[in-house]
C-alpha positions as CSV (number, residue, x, y, z in Angstrom):
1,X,-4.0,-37.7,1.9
2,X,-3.7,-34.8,-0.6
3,X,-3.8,-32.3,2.0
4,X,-1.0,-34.5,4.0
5,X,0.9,-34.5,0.9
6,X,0.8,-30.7,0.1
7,X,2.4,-29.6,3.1
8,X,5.3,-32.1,3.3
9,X,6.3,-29.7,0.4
10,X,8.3,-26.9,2.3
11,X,11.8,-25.4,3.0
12,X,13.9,-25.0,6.5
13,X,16.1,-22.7,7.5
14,X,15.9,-20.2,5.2
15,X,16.2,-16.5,5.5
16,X,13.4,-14.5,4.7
17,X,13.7,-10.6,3.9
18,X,11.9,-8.0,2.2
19,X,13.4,-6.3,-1.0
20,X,14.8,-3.5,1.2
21,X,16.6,-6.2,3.6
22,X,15.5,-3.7,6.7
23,X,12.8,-6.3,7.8
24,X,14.6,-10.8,8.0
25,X,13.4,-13.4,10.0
26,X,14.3,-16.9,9.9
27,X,10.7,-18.6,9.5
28,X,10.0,-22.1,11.0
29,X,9.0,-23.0,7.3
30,X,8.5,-21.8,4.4
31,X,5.6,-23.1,1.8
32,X,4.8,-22.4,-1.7
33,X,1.2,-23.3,-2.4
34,X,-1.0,-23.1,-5.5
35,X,-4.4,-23.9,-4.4
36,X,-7.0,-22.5,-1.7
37,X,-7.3,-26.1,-0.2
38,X,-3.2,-26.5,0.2
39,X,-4.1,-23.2,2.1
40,X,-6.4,-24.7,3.8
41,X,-3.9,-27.5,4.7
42,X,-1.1,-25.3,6.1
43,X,-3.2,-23.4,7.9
44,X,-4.7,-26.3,10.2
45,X,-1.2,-28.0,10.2
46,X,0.1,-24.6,11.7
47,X,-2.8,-24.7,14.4
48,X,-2.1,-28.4,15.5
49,X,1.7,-27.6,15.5
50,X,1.1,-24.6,18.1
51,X,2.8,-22.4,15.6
52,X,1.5,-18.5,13.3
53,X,1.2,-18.4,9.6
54,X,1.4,-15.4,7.6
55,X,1.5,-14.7,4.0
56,X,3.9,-12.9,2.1
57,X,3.5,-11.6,-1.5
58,X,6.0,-9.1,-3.6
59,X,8.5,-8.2,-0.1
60,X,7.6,-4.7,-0.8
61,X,6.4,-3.7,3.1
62,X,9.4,-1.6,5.1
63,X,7.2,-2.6,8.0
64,X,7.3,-5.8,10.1
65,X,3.6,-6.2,8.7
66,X,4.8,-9.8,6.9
67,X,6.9,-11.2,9.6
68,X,6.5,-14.3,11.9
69,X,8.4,-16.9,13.4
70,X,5.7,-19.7,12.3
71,X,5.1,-20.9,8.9
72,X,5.6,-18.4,5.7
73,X,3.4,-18.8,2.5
74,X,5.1,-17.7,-0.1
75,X,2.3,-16.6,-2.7
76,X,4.3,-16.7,-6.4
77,X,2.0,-20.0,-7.4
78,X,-1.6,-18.1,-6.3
79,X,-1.6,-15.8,-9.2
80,X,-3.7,-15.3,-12.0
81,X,-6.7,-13.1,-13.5
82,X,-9.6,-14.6,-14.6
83,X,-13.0,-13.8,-15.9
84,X,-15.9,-14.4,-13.0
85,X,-17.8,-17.4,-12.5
86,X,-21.3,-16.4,-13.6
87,X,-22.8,-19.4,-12.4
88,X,-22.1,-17.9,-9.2
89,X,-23.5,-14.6,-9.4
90,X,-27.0,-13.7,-8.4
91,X,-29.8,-14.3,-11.3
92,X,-29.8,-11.8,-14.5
93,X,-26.5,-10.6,-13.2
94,X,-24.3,-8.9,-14.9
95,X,-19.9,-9.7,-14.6
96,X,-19.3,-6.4,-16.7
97,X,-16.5,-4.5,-15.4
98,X,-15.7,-7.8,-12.8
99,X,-12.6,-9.8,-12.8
100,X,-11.3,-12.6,-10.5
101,X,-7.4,-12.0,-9.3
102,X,-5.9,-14.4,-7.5
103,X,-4.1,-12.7,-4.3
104,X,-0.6,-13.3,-5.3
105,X,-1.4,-11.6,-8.2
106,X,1.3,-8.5,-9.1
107,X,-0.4,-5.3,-10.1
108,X,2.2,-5.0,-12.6
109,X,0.2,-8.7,-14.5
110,X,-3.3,-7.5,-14.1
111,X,-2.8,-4.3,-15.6
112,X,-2.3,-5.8,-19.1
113,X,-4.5,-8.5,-18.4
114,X,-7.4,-5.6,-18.0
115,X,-5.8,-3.8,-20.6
116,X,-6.8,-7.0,-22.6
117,X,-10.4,-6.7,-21.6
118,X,-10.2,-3.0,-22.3
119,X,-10.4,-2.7,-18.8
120,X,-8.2,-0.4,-16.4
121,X,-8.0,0.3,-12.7
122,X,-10.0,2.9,-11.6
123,X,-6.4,4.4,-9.8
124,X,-3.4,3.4,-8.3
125,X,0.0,4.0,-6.5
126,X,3.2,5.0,-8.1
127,X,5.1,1.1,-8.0
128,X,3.1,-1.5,-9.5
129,X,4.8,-5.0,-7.9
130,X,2.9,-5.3,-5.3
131,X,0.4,-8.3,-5.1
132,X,-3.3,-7.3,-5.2
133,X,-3.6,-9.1,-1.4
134,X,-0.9,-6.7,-0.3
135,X,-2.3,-3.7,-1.1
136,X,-5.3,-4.4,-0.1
137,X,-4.0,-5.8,3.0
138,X,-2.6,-1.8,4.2
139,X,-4.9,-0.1,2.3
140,X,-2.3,0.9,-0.6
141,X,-3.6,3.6,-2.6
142,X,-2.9,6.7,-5.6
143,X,-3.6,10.2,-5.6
144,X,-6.9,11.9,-6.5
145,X,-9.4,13.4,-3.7
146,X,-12.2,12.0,-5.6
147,X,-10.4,8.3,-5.7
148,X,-10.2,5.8,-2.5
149,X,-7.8,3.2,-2.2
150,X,-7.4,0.6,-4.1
151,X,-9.1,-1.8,-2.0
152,X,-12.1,0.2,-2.3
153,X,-12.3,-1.5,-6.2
154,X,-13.2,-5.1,-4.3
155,X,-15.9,-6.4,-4.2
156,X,-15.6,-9.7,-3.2
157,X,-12.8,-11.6,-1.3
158,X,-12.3,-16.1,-1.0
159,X,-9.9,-16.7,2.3
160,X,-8.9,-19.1,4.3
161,X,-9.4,-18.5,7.8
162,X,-8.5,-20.3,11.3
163,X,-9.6,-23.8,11.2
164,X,-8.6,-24.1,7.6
165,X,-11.7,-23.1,6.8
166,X,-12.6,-21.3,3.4
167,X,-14.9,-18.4,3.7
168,X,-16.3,-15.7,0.8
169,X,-17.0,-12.6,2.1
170,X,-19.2,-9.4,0.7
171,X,-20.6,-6.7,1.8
172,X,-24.6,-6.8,2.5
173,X,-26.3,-7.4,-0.8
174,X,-23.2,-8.7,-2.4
175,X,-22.8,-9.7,-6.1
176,X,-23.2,-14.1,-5.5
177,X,-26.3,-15.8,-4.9
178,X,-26.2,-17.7,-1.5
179,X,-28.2,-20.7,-3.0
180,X,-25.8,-21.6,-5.8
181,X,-22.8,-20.6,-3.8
182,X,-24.1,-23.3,-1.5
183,X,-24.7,-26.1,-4.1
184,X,-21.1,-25.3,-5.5
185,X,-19.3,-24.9,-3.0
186,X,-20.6,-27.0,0.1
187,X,-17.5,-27.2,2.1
188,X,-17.2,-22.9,2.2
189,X,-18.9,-20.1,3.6
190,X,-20.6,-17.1,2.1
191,X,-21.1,-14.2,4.2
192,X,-22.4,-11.2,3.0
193,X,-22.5,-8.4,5.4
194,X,-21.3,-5.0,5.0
195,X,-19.4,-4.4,8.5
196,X,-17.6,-7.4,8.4
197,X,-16.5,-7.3,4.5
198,X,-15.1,-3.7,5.5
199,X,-13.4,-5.2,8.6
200,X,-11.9,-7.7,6.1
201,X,-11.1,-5.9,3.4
202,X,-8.1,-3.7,5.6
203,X,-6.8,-6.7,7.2
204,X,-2.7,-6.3,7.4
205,X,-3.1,-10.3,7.1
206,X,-4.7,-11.0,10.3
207,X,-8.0,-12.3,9.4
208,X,-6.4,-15.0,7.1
209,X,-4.7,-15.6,3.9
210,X,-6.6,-14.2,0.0
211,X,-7.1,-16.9,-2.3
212,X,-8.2,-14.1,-4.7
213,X,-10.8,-11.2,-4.8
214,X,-12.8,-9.4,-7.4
215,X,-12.2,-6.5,-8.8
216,X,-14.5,-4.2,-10.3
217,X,-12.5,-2.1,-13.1
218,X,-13.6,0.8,-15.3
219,X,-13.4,1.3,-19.1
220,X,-9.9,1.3,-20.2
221,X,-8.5,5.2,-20.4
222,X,-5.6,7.1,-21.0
223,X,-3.8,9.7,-18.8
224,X,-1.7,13.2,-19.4
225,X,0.6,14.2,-16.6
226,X,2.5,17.1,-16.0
227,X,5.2,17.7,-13.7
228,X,6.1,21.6,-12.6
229,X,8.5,23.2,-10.3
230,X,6.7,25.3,-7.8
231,X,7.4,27.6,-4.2
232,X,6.1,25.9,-1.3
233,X,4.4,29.0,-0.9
234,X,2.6,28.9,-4.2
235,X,1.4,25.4,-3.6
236,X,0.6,26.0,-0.2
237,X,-2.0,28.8,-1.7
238,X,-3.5,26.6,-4.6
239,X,-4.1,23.5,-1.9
240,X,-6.0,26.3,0.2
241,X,-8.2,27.4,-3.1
242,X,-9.1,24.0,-4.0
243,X,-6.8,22.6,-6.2
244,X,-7.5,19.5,-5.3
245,X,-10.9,19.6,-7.3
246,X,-9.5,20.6,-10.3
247,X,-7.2,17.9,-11.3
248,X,-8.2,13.6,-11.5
249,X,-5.1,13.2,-9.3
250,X,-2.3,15.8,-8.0
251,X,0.3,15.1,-6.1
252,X,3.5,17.2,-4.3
253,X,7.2,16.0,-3.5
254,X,8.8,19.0,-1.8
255,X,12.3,19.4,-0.6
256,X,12.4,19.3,2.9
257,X,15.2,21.8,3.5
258,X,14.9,25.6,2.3
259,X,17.2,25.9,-0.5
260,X,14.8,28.7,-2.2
261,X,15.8,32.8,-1.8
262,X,14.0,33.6,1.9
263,X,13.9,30.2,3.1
264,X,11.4,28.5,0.4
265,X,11.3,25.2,-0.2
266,X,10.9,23.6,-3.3
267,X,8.0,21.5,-4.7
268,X,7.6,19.5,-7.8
269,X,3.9,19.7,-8.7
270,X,2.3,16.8,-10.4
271,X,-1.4,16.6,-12.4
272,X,-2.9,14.2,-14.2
273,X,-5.7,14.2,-16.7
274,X,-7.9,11.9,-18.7
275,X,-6.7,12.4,-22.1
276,X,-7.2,11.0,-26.0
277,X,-5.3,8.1,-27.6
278,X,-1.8,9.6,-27.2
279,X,-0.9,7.5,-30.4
280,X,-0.5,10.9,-32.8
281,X,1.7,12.5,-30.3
282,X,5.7,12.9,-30.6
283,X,7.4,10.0,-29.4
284,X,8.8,12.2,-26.3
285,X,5.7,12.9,-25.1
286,X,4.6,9.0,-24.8
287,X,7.1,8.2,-23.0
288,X,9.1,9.2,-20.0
289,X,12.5,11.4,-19.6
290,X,15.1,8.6,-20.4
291,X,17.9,10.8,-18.7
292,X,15.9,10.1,-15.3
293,X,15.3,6.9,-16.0
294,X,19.0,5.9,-16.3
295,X,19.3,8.0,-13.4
296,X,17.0,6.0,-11.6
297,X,18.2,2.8,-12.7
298,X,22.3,3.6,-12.3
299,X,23.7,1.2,-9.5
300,X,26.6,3.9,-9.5
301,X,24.5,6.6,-9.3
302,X,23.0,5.1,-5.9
303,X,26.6,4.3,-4.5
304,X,28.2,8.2,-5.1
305,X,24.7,9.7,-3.5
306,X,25.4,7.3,-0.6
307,X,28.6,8.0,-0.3
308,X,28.3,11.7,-0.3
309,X,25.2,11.4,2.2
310,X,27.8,10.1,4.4
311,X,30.9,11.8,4.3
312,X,29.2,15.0,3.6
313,X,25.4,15.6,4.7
314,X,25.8,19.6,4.5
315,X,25.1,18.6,0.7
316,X,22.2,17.1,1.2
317,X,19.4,20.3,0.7
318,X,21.2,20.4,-2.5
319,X,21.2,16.9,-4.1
320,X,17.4,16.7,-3.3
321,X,16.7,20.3,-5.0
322,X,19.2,18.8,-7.9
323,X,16.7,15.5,-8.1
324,X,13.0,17.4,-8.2
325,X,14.5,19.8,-10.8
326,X,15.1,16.8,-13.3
327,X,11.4,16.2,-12.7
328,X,9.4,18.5,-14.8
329,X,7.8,17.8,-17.7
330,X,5.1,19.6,-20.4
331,X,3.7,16.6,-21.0
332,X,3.8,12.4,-20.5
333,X,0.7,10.5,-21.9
334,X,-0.2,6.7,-22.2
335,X,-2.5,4.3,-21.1
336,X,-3.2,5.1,-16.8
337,X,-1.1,2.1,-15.7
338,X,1.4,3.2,-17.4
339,X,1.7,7.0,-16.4
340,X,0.4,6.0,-12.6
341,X,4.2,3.8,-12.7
342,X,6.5,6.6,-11.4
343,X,9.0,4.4,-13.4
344,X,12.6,3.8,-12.5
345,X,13.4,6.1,-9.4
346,X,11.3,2.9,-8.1
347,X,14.5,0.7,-7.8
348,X,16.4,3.8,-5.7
349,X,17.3,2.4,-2.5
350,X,15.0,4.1,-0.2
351,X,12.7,3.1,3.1
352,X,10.0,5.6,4.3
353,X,6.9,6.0,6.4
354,X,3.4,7.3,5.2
355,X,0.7,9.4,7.9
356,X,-2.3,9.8,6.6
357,X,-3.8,13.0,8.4
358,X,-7.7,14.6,7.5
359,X,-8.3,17.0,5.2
360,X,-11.2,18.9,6.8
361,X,-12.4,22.7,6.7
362,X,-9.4,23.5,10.0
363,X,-6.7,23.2,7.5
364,X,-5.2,20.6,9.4
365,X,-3.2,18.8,6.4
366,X,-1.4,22.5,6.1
367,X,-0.5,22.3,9.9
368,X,0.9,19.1,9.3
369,X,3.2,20.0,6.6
370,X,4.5,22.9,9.1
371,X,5.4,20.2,12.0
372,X,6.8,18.3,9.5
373,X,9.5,20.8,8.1
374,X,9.6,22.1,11.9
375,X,10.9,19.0,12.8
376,X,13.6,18.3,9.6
377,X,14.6,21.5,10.4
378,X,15.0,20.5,14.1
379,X,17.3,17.5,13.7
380,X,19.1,19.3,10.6
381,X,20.3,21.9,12.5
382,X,20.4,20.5,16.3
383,X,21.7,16.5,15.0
384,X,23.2,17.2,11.3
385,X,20.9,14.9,10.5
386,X,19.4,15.8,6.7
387,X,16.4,14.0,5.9
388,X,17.9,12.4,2.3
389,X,14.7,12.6,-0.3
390,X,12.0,14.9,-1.2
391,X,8.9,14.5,0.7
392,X,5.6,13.4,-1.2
393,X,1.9,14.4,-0.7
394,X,-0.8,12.6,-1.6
395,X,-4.9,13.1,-1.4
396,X,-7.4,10.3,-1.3
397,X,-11.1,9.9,-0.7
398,X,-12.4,8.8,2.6
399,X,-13.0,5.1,2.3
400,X,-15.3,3.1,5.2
401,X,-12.7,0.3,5.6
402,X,-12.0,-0.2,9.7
403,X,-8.4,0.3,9.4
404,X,-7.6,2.3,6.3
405,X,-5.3,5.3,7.4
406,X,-8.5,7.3,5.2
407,X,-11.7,5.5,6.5
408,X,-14.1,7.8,7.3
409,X,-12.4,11.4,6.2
410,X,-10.5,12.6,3.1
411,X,-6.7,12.1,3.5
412,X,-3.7,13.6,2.7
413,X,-1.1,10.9,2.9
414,X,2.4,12.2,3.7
415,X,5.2,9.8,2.6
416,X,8.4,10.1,4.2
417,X,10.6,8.6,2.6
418,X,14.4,8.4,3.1
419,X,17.4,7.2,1.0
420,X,18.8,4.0,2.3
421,X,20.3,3.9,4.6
422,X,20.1,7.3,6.0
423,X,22.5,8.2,9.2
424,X,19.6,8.7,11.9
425,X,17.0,7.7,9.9
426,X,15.0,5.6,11.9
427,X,15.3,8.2,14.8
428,X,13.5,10.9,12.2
429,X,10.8,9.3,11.0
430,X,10.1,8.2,14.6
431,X,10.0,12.1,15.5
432,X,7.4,12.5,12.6
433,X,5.2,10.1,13.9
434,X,5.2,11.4,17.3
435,X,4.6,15.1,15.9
436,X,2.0,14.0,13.2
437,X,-0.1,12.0,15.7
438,X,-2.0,14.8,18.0
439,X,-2.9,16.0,14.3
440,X,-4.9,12.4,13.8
441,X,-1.8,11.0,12.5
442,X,-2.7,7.5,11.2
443,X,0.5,5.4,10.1
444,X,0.7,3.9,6.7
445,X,0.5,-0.4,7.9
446,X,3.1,-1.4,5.2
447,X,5.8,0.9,5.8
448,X,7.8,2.1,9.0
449,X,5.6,2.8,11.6
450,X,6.3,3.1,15.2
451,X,2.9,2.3,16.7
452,X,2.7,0.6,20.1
453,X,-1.1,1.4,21.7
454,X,-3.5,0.7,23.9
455,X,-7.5,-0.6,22.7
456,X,-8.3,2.8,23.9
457,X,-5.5,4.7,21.8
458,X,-6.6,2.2,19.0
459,X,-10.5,3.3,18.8
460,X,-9.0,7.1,19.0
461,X,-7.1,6.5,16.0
462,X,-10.0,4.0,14.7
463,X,-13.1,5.1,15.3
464,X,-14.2,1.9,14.1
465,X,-11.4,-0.5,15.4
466,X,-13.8,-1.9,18.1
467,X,-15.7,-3.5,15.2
468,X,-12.8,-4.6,13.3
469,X,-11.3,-6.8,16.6
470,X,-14.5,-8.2,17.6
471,X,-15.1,-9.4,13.9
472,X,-11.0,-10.4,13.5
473,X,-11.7,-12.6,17.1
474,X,-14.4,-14.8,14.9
475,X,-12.1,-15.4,12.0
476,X,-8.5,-15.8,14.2
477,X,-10.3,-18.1,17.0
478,X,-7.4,-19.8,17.4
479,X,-4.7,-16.8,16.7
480,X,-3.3,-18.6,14.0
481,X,-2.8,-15.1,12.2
482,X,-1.1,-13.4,15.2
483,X,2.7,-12.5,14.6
484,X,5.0,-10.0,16.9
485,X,3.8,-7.0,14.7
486,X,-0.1,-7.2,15.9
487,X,1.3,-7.6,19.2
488,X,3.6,-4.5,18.8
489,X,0.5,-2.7,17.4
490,X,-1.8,-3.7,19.8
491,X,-4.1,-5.5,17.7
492,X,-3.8,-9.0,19.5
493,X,-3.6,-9.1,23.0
494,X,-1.1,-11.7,23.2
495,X,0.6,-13.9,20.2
496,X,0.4,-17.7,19.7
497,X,4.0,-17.8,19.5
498,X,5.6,-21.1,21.1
């Protein structure tokens, strides 16, 4: 009866879009749970209706990731950090650095509530309103060749999987104790195995919908970044002398176009270091340039770059040279959340895609970078068609997640992103793809991707995406989870679409 109850609690007709408003469906329903068992609920409801379910969190993804044309679960009312269940863990352990975040969870609520604990993420992207299941979901993740993505913090995950049924997974040896799990929780299933928690864990929503995960943090810590404006050239030298070990996290955004005497592009370099308590330093230095962050915020601002963007695109080299030099800085330190948030050139109207490529002893992440100015150069001079924003680089650790664009090799991820909208914008990043891809180009789930492939193309891409399916097959038996972007991407065969 409570279950029957919980899902006569829904909307109709109602357009769903992500923040962008690139990606809008009009969803059979639309449900805003609370609870793992009205979860639980909607999910068998959607499998004796015939229809998909998919869960949405912040609307962040440029990518068709979150779409279907079943049932949408909102997840605003499954948020919340907690402190572990101890009762739950194995005998004489320890919840130290563990905390329990419910999956609609924004990062931008567990930071302070970490912070709290004097606790911090061990790293993280630039933009913090993503949910926790979302970024785990497309394997979100910082800067730092010693870091992996964020989802490589979990270490346990509660879903709800086809059949309504709720599941706990962990990798082999996991942190609860399969007796007292069982006495708790009668009705769920614990599974502890380390191939099928790293098939899970990288899941772009098709093995179910996150109740909530744990999270192992680290002691709380504070962060110095520096921004500097360097050649191309120079930057290309330091990433071929091992930069990248010498810095916690370093990141690039270079101009795409060659606005620099004998064709250089420009680069904004950006390091950060652990640090002291800022709390002695000059106001200036703990906090960010508040000229950029009007910038960043001005409504106006966005409207006159649109506008010249359109009626004038010969400018463009020049407005993206005119945005990395407001960058630099000697010096921005705070706690890590707070200096990992890239602040308000967040709310700039802007879509991109993000290719992870290897970074291995061939020097292949440098090849990359040429095909990529090779082919903004290309439609810039062939098309007049300017790629609009500066271009960002980012390094991360191999991770062993099936379908993280890093799992097994250290990444460079290369985001491109474009203002919005961008005349022949789609086209571009298309051409990136295609160029990036014979240079083990793996697309970024969550944000514009192109991909269309074969199982074969699939396990080239994914070494380990044989696994992943034959695992996903157990926990989508009915194809509940299916939508038209796994069947786009080739990870279901066929969609249980009406």
């Amino acid at each position: 009866a409570f279950f029957g109850s919980a899902i006569m609690e829904f909307e109709t007709r109602r357009l769903w879009q992500n923040m962008t408003g690139n990606q809008t469906i009009f969803p059979l329903r639309v449900y805003h749970p609370t609870k793992i068992e009205e979860l639980a609920a909607i999910v068998s409801q959607a499998e004796r209706d015939g229809v998909t379910v998919r869960a949405v969190g912040a609307h962040h993804s440029w990518s068709d990731a979150a779409l279907t044309t079943g049932y949408v679960i909102e997840t605003h009312g499954l948020t919340g950090v907690r402190d572990v269940d101890v009762a739950l863990l194995k005998p004489g352990g320890d919840p130290g650095r563990l905390v329990s975040v419910r999956g609609g969870t924004r990062l931008q609520d567990v930071n302070p509530a970490l912070a709290d604990r004097k606790l911090a993420l061990e790293n993280m992207g630039g933009y913090d309103a993503q949910t926790i299941a979302g970024v785990m979901a497309t394997a979100t993740h910082g800067s730092g060749i010693a870091l992996g993505p964020i989802v490589d913090q979990v270490r346990s995950l509660d879903l709800v999987v086809s059949g309504g049924r709720m599941v706990r997974i962990e990798p082999s040896g996991g942190i609860t104790d399969p007796e007292r799990f069982k006495a708790a929780r009668p009705d769920w299933s614990l599974e502890q195995d380390s191939d099928v928690f790293d098939a899970a864990r990288v899941s772009v929503g098709c093995f179910g919908i996150v109740d909530s995960v744990v999270l192992e943090a680290v002691p709380a810590y504070w962060l110095n970044e520096v921004r500097v404006l360097r050649p191309w050239s120079e930057v290309r030298a330091d990433l071929e002398s091992g930069v990248l070990d010498r810095h916690r996290h370093y990141e690039v955004y270079f101009n795409p176009h060659p606005t620099l005497p004998n064709g250089g592009h420009q680069c904004i370099v950006t390091t950060r270091d652990p640090t002291g308590s800022p709390a002695g330093l000059p106001k200036d230095r703990r906090s960010r340039n508040w000229l950029v962050e009007v910038g960043g915020d001005s409504r106006l601002l966005a409207a006159i770059i649109r506008r010249v963007y359109r009626w004038w695109p010969q400018w463009t080299p020049r407005i993206v040279d005119l945005g990395l030099k407001g960058l630099p800085d000697k010096g921005y330190a705070n706690v890590s959340y707070k200096v990992f948030n890239i602040g308000a050139a967040n709310h700039l109207p802007a879509i991109s895609s993000e290719i992870g490529v290897p970074v291995d002893g061939r020097g292949t992440h440098l090849k990359a970078v040429d095909r990529v100015l090779a082919i903004a150069a290309k439609w810039r001079d062939e098309g007049r068609i300017y790629h609009s924003s500066p271009i960002a680089l980012r390094f991360v650790r191999a991770s062993t997640a099936h379908l993280a664009m890093m799992e097994g090799r250290n990444t460079m991820m290369i985001e491109l992103i474009l203002f919005h909208p961008t005349d022949g914008g789609p086209e571009l990043l298309a051409a990136y793809e295609d160029a990036l891809t014979p240079l083990g180009g793996r697309p970024h789930w969550g944000q514009v991707n192109y991909v269309s492939a074969t199982e074969a193309e699939l396990t080239r891409m994914y070494p380990k995406y044989p696994r992943w399916k034959a695992i996903h097959a157990r926990f989508n038996q009915s194809g509940v989870f299916n939508s038209p972007f796994t069947k786009r991407v080739g990870l279901t065969e066929t969609a249980a679409i009406p």
